[in-house]
N, C-alpha and C positions, 0 to 999 in steps of 0.2 A: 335367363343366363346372367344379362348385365344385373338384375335385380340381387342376384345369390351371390356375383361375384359383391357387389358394394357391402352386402352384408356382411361376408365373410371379413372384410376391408376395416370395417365400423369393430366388429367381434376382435379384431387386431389389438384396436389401439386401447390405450389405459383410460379406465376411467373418470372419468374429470374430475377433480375433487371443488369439494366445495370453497366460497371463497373466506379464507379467515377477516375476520373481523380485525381494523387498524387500529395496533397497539399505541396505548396513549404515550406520549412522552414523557420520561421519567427526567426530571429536573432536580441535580444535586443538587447539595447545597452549596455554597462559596468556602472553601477552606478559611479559615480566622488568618492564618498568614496571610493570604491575598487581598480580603477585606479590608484591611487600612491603606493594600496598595492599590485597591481599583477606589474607593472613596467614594460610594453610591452615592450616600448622601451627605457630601459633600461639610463632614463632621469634623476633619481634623484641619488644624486652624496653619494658615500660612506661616512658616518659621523664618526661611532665608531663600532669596530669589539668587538662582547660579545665572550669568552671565555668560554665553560665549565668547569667547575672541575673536570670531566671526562677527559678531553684532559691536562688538567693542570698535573695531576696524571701520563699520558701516559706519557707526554715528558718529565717530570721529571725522572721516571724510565727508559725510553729509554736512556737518561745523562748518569744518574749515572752507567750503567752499562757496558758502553763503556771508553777507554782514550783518545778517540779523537774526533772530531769533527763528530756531525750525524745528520740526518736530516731526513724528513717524509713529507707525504703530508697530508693536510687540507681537510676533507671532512666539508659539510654545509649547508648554504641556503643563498642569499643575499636577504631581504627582506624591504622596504621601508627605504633605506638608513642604515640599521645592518646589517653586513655581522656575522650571528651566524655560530661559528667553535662549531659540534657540535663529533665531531668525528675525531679521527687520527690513520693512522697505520704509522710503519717505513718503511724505505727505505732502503733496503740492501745498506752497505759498500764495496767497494770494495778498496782493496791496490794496485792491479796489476796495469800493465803500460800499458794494453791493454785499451785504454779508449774505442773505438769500441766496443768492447766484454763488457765491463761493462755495457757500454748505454747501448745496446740491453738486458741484463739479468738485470736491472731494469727496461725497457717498459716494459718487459712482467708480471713480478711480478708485477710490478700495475696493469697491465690490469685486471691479476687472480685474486689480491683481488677486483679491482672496482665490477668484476662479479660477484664475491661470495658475497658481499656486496649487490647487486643488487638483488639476491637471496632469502636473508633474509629477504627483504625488510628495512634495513636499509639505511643511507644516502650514495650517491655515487657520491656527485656531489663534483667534487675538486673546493674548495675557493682559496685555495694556497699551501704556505709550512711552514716547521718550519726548524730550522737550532739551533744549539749549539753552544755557543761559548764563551771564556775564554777570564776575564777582559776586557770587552766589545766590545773586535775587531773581529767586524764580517766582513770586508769589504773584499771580494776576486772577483776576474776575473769571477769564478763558478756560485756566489749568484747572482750576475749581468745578468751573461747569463741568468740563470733559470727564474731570475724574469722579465727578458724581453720577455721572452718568454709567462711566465704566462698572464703577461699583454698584448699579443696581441689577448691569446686565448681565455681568462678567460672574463666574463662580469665583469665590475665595473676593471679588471685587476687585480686579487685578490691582497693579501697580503704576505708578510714573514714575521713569529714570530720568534725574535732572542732570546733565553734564553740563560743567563748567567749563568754558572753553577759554577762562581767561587762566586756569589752571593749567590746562593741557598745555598752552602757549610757553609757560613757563618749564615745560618738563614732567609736570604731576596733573597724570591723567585721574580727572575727580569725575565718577558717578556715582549715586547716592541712590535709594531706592524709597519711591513715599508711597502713603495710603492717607485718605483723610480717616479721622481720627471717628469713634462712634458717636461721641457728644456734637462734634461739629455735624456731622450729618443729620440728628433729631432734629437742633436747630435750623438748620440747613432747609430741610425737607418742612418747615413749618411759620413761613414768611407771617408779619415783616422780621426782617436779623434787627431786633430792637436792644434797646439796652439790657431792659428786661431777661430779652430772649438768652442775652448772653451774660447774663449775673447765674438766671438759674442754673444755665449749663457750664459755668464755670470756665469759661471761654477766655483765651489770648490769644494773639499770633503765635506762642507758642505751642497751644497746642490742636491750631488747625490741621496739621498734619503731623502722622506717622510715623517714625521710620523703619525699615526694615532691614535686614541683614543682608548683606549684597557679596557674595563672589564673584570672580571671575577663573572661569575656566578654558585651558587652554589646549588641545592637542598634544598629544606626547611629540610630533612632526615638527611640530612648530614650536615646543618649546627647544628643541634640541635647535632648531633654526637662531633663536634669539639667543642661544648660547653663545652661537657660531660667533655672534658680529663680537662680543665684547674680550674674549678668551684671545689668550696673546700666543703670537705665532712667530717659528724666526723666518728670520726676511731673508732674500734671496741672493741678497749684495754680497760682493766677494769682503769687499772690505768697510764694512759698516761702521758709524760712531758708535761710542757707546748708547749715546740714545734709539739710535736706528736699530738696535740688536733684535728688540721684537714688535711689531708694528699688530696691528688691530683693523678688522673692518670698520671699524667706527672713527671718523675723526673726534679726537680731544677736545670740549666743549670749555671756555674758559667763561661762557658768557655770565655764570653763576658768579664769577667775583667781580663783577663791573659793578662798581658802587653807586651808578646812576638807576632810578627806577621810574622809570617812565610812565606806570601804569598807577604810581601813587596821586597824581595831579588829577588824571582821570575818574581815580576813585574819591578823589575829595569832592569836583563835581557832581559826582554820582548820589553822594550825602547830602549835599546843597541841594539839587534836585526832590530828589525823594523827601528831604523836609519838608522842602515847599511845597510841593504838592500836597504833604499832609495838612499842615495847614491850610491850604484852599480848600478841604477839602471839613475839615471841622470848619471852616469858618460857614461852608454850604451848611453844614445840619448846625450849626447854633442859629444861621437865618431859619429854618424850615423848624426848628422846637420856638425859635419865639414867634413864629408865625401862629405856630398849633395854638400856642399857650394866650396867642390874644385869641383868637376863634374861641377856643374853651371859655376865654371869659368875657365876650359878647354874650355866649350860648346861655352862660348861666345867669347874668343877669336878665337875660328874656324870662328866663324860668321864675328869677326870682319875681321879679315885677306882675307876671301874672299870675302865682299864685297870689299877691297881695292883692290884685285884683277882683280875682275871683273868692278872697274871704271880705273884703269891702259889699261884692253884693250878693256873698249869700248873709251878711249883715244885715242889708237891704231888703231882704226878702227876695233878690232875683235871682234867676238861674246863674249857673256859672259858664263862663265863656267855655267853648268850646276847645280840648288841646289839640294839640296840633304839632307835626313831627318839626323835630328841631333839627334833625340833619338834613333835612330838605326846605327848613330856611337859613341853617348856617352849614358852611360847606368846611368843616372840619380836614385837614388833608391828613390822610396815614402817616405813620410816622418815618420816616425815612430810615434806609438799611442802613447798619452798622457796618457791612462788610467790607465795604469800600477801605472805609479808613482802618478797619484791623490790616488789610493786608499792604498797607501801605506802611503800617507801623512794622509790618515784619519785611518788609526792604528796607528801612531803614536801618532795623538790624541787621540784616545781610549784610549790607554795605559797610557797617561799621566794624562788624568781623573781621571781615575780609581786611579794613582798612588796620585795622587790631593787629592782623598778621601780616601783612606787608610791611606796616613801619616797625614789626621788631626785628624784622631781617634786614629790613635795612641798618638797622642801628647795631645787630650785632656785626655787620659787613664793617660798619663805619669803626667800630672799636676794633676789631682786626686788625683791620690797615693800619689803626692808630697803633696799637703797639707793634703791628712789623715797620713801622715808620722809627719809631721811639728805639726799636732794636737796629735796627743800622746806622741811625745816626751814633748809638754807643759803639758799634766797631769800629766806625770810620774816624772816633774821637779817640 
């Protein structure tokens, strides 16, 4: 009974089919529109880096809060030739002279924030860096390394945003956007930086570096915000001067016609300085090329004295003395690197720019004066 009933039970139900075989997956292609905006392979060449006003904000505040030089990295996207910097954090300082011990306690602080960035789902992909620096000389041995670096690991090679904060100070917020150049890096990448190295590659301070096209972009919120402060509004007084009729968020800055400039004394130091240093610094490799050049000509008079030797006795009839390496009886030193003082020579020009455009504001401030001086004296006459 139970046997007939199961059977009947079994004769019920559908018969099972067999199991289909799993369809391969069919993989379009990339539409050609989308192809230059995803950028596989990484073909189309960096044009102009966009700026937020967010980051603009951060590296500003990070400046002004410090007295000395600081620096951060670039988070972002590189996207059909815009590298958008859409985010930054800083980079711990360090003064100590463990430079070991600082690297390592900067890796890791970036790594903690990239994570916790990662986290939130904010951006975590480093573009580059930022750097600070006063009256335009940013060029050091550091910014070089870093950015060689960046550029071997980074797609497109990111960028360094240099801001000037002795700019900002004054009212004119300056960021700039660098890459090293392709000839500096073959060089670069193939020690010693000799004279040589840098005849064939065509090599100045001028053109260690790059530059690139720099925006800033801002929020439609916030530019309506920065409308706000400067757009004149009427006041609320019953009975106002004529000057009180319309008043402004912003107080009236007169400090732009003060004919004193404080920061010109500063930057003549800055010249003075940075000369001198270059010359200590040529005067270190004119000791170290006349050091070579007498080695070289110990070396050779060894060479020369024993080949005379050894044709005296195979004259003789006797064997010839055995050679013998010459750099491991003279101790010839490499030739020392050029980079030092190229980038020494392009602070000097920084500074002298800079110092270029400081004293012609000043002097056209000082002829101003001079003729609204020259005009009142003729009314009151």
């Amino acid at each position: 009974m139970a046997t007939s009933m199961a059977a009947a039970i079994a004769a019920s139900l559908p018969a099972p089919q067999a199991s289909s075989a799993p369809v391969a997956p069919i993989h379009e292609p990339i539409p050609a529109s989308m192809s230059k905006l995803i950028d596989i392979e990484a073909e189309i060449p960096l044009n102009v880096v966009r700026l937020e006003g967010l980051v603009v904000s951060k590296i500003i505040k990070h400046s002004s809060e410090s007295h000395s030089s600081v620096h951060g990295l670039l988070l972002g996207l590189d996207l059909d030739g815009t590298l958008e910097v859409t985010n930054s954090f800083p980079l711990p300082h360090s003064s100590g002279d463990d430079d070991e011990k600082s690297s390592k306690m900067t890796n890791r602080y970036q790594t903690t924030m990239l994570r916790a960035l990662k986290e939130v789902r904010a951006d975590d992909s480093a573009v580059g860096f930022y750097q600070s620096t006063t009256m335009g000389a940013f060029f050091s041995q550091t910014l070089v390394d870093t950015q060689a670096i960046h550029q071997e690991k980074i797609r497109h090679g990111g960028v360094v945003i240099v801001h000037d904060v002795s700019q900002t100070n004054r009212g004119n917020a300056s960021f700039r956007a660098f890459r090293l150049s392709k000839e500096f890096l073959d060089a670069y990448r193939k020690p010693p930086f000799s004279a040589k190295s840098m005849i064939n590659h065509k090599l100045t301070f001028n053109s260690i570096m790059e530059e690139v096209p720099l925006k800033i972009r801002t929020n439609p919120l916030l530019s309506a915000f920065v409308s706000t402060l400067s757009e004149h509004r009427p006041t609320s007084l019953t009975q106002p001067l004529p000057s009180e009729v319309y008043s402004t968020s912003l107080p009236h800055l007169y400090s732009t016609l003060d004919l004193g400039n404080p920061t010109l004394t500063k930057n003549l130091e800055n010249v003075i300085e940075a000369i001198d240093n270059y010359k200590l610094e040529e005067g270190n490799l004119a000791y170290h090329s006349r050091q070579i050049a007498r080695e070289k000509t110990r070396a050779e008079a060894y060479v020369t004295k024993r080949k005379e030797e050894n044709a005296n006795r195979a004259a003789q009839g006797l064997a010839p003395l055995p050679e013998e390496d010459i750099s491991r009886i003279f101790k010839i030193p490499p030739e020392p690197s050029r980079l030092e003082s190229m980038l020494l020579l392009g602070q000097v020009d920084a500074y002298a720019k800079t110092l270029e455009g400081t004293s012609s504001l000043s002097l056209v401030k000082m002829y101003s004066a001079r003729a609204g001086t020259d005009a009142n004296r003729e009314v009151f006459q």
